[in-house]
ZAZA-773806 format. One record per residue (C-alpha): residue in one letter; x, z, y. Coordinates in steps of 0.5 Angstrom, whole numbers. Each point is the difference from the previous one (the first is absolute). Example, Ala and Ser with C-alpha at 12.3 -4.5 7.8 and 13.67 -1.06 7.14 Angstrom:
REM ZAZA-773806
> residuo / u / w / v
> A / 25 / 16 / -9
> S / 2 / -2 / 7
REM end
This chain:
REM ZAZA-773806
> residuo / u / w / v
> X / 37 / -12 / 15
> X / 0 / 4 / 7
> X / -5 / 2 / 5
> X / 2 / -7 / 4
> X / 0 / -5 / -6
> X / -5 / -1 / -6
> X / -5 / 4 / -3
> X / 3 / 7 / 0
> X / 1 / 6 / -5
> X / 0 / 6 / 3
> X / -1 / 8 / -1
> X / -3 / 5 / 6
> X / 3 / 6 / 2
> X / -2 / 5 / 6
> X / 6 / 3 / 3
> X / 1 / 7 / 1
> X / 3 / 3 / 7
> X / 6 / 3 / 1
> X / 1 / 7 / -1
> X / 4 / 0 / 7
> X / -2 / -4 / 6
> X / 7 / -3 / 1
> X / 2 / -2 / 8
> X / 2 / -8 / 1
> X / -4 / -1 / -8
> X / 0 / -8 / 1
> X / 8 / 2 / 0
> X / 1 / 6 / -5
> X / -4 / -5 / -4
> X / 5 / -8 / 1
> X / 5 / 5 / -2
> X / -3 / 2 / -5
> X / -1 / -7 / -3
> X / 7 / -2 / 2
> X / 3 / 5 / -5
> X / -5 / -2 / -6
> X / 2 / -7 / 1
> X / 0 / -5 / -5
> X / 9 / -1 / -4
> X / 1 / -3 / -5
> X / 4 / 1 / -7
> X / 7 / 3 / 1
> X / 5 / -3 / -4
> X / 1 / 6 / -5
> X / -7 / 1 / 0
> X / -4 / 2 / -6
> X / -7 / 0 / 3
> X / -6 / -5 / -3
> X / -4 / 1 / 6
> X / 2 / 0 / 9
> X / -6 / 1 / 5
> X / 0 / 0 / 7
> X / -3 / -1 / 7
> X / 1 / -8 / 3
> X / -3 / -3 / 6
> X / -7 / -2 / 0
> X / 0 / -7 / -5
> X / 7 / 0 / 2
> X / 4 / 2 / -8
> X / 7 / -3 / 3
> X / 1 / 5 / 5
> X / 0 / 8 / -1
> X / 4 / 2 / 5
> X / -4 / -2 / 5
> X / -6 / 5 / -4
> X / -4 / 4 / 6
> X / 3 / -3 / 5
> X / -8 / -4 / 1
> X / -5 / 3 / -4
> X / -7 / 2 / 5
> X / -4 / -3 / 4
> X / -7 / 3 / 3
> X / -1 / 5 / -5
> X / 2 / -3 / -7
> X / 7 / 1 / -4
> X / 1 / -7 / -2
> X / 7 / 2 / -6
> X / 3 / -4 / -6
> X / 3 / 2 / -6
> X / 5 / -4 / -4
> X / 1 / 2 / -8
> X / 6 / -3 / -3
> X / 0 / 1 / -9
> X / 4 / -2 / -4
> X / -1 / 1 / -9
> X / 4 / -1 / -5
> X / -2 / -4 / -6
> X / -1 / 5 / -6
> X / 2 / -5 / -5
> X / 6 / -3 / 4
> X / 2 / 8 / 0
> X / -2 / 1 / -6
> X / 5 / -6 / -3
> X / 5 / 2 / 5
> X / 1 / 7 / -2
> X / 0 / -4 / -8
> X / 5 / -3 / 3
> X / 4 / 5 / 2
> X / 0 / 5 / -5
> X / 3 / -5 / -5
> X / 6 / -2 / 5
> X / 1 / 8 / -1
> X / -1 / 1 / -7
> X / 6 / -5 / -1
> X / 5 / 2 / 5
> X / -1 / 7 / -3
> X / -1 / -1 / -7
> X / -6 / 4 / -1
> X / -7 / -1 / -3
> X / -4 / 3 / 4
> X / -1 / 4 / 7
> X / -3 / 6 / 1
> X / -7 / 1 / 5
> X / 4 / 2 / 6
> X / 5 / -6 / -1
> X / -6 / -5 / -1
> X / -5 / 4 / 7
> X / 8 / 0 / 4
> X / 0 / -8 / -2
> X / -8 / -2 / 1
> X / 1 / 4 / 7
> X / 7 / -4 / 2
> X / -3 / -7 / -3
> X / -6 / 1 / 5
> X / 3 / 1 / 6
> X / 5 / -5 / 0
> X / -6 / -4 / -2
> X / -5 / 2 / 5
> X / 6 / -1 / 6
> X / 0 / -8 / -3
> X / -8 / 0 / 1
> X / -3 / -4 / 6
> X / -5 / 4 / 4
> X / -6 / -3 / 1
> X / -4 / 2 / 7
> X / -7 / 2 / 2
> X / -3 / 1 / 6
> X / -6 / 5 / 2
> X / -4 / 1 / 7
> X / -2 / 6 / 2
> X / -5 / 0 / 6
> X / -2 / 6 / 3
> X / -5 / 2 / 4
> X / 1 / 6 / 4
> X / -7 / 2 / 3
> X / -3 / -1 / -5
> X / 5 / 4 / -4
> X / 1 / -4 / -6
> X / 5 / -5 / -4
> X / 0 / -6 / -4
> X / 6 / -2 / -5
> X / -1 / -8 / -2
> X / 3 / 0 / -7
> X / -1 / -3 / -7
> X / 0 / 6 / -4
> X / -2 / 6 / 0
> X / 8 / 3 / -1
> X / 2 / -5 / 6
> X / -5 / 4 / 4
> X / 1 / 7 / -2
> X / 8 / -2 / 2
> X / -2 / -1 / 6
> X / -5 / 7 / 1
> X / 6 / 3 / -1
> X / 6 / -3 / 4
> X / -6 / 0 / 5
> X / 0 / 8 / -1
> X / 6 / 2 / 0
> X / 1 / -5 / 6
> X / -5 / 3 / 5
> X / -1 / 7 / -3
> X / -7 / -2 / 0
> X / -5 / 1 / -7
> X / -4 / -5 / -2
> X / -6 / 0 / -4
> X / -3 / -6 / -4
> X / -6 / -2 / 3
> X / -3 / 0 / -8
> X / -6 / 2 / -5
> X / 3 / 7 / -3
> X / 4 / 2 / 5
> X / -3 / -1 / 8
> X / -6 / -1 / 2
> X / -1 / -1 / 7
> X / -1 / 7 / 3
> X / 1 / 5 / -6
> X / 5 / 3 / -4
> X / 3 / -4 / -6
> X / -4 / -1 / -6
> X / 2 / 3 / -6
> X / -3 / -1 / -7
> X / 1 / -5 / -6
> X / -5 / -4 / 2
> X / 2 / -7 / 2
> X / -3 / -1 / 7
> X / 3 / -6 / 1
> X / -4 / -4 / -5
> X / -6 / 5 / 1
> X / 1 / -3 / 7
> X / 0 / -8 / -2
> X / -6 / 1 / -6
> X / -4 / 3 / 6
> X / 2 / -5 / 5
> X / -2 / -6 / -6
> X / -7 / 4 / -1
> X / -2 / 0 / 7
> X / 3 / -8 / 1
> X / -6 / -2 / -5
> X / -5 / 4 / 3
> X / 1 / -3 / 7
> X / 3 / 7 / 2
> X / 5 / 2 / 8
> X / 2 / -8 / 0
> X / 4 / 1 / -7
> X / 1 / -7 / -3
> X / 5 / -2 / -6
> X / 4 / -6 / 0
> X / 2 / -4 / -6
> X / 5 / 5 / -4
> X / -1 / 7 / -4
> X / 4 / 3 / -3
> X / -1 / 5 / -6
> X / 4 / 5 / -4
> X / 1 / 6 / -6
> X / 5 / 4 / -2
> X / 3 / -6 / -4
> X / -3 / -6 / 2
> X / -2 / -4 / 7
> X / -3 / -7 / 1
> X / -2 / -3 / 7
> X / -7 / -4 / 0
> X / -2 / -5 / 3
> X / -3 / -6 / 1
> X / -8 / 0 / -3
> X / 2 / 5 / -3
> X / 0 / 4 / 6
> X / -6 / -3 / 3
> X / -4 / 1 / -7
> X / 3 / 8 / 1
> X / -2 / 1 / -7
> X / 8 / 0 / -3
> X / 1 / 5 / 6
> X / -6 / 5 / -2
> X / 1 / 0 / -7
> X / 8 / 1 / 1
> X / -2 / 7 / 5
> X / -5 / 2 / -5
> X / 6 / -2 / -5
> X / 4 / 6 / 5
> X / 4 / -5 / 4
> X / 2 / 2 / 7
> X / 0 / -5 / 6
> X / 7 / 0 / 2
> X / -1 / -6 / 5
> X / -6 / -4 / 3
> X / 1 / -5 / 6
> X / -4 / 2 / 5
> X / -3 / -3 / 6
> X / -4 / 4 / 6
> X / -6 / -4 / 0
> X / -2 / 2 / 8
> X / 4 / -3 / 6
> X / 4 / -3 / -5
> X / -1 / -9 / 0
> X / 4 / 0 / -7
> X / 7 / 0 / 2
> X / 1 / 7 / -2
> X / 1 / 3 / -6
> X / 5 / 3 / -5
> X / 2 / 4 / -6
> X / -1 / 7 / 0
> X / 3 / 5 / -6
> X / -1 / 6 / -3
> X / 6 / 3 / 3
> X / -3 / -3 / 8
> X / 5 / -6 / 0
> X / -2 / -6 / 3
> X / 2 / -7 / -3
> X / 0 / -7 / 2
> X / -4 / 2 / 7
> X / -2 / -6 / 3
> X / -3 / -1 / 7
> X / -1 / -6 / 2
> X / 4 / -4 / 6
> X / 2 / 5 / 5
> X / 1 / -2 / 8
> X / 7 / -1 / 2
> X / 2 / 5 / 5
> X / 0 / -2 / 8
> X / 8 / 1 / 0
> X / 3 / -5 / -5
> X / 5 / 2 / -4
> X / -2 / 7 / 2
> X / 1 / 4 / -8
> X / -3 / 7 / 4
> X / -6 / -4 / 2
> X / -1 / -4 / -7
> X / 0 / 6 / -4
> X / -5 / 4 / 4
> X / -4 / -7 / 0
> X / 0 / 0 / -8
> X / -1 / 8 / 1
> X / -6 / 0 / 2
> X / -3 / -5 / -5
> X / 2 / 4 / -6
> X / -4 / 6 / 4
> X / -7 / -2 / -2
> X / 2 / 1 / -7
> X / 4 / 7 / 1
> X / -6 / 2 / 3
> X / -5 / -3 / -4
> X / 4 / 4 / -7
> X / -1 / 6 / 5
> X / -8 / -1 / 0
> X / -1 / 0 / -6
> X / 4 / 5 / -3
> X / -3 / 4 / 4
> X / -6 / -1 / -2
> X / 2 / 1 / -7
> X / 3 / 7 / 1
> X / -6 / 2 / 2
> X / -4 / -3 / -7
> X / 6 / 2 / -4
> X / 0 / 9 / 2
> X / -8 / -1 / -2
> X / 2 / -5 / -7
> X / -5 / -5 / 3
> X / 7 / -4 / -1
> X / 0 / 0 / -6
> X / -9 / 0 / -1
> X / 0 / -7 / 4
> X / 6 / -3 / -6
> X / -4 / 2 / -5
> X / -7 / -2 / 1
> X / 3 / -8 / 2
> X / 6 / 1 / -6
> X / -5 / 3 / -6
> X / -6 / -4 / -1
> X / 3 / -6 / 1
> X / 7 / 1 / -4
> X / -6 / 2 / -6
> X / -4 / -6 / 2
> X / 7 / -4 / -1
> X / 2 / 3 / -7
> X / -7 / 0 / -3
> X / 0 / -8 / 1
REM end
């Protein structure tokens, strides 16, 4: 869901600034928005996938994206994506079909590679221009202060599609606000190693050892290179499949999290190896002063979700400073090992 309904799914990036001041930005920048609005297929049109801006919440109107879009230092933007497939085995049948239709009109036996590529190719377009679109909507708020941006998506090709049209439409850079490739303050991260899970095992740790108001909800999920399970339930709260699993040479690829401090319960979400929040909750949000004012009601739900950014910005900044002395991956394998072994013995 989006920033004003339901639990939400979203990744974080900081923004970069213009390389030029522009004069009359806010207006530089309608324009800007207005060009990259969202049209639909044409009626000759071979493409699968259309992308682009809409009126905040508003899919049914592009034309008027960038007309209202700002208030007190926020960018409240939408985007609309329309996509559409064809089935490969209709296509596949399709083409069957076709290509015996032509072998009896023209007497032959067979087709060469290039007939039959030419045949596939004009089957597909002709079904695609048939095939109904489906729509999806994206929310993008944008906090300039602050210089950062979150995209509300459902999948990570969803929110990268919108970094991108984003880019390209405020010639700005975003960087991901994700273990491995920024921390706050330095460089990007290079190297093989998985900071992401690094990131979430340091954080399991120090929820167990009552450690920087670090708690743990109700699910985790663990991966290798073929396999994933999520855990829960008593075998959560027992740790032991967990431990054994690490020790095994799972990563956690996701944990649930809640910070313990100032917090009354209500607040907590899913965090992924890559950073992504999923399904965070904030419990009831106070209505704005003004009904029906949507400016002031995606503030309101802005500023709930903030402790969370800011308690993720906590913690990971604690870990960078354990991680470039290995104290990281110290912690891990004292709670990891001797309980793993413990397990395994029995």
């Amino acid at each position: 869901m989006g920033l004003h309904k339901g639990a939400k799914t979203f990744a974080r990036y900081k923004v970069g600034r213009q390389e030029k001041s522009l004069p009359g930005l806010a207006d530089e920048d309608a324009r800007r928005i207005a060009h990259g609005a969202f049209a639909g297929f044409t009626e000759n049109d071979e493409r699968g996938v259309v992308m682009g801006w809409i009126p905040f919440a508003d899919p049914d109107h592009p034309e008027q994206a960038g007309a209202d879009y700002g208030y007190d230092g926020f960018v409240f933007l939408g985007v609309r994506e329309d996509k559409r497939s064809v089935p490969p085995a209709l296509l596949k049948r399709r083409c069957a079909e076709r290509m015996e239709e032509f072998l009896v009109k023209s007497g032959r036996e067979y087709l060469s590679r290039a007939e039959k590529e030419e045949l596939l190719s004009l089957t597909r377009k002709e079904l695609i221009q048939q095939a109904l679109p489906s729509t999806t909507t994206y929310d993008l708020f944008w906090d300039v202060d602050r210089e950062e941006l979150l995209i509300f998506g459902g999948s990570t090709t969803a929110i990268d599609a919108c970094a991108g049209l984003f880019q390209r439409t405020f010639q700005r850079k975003l960087v991901r606000f994700c273990p491995g490739s920024y921390f706050p303050g330095e460089a990007p991260v290079s190297g093989r190693d998985n900071w992401g899970a690094r990131f979430l095992a340091w954080l399991w740790v120090q929820a167990h050892e009552g450690e920087h108001g670090v708690g743990i909800g109700d699910t985790v999920k663990l991966k290798t290179d073929w396999s994933s399970v999520t855990v829960t339930g008593e075998d959560l709260r027992e740790n032991s499949l967990v431990r054994a699993a690490m020790h095994d040479g799972s990563i956690v690829a996701a944990l649930r999290l809640f910070p313990t401090e100032g917090n009354d319960g209500s607040l907590s979400f899913t965090l992924t190896e890559g950073l992504v929040y999923k399904g965070l909750k904030t419990g009831l949000v106070a209505e704005p002063e003004a009904e029906g004012d949507l400016a002031e009601e995606l503030i309101v739900h802005y500023a709930a979700i903030r402790p969370a950014l800011e308690a993720v910005d906590q913690w990971w900044l604690m870990f960078a400073g354990a991680a470039f002395t290995g104290a990281d991956l110290d912690a891990v394998e004292k709670w990891v090992h001797p309980q793993a072994e413990k397990v395994a013995a029995e």
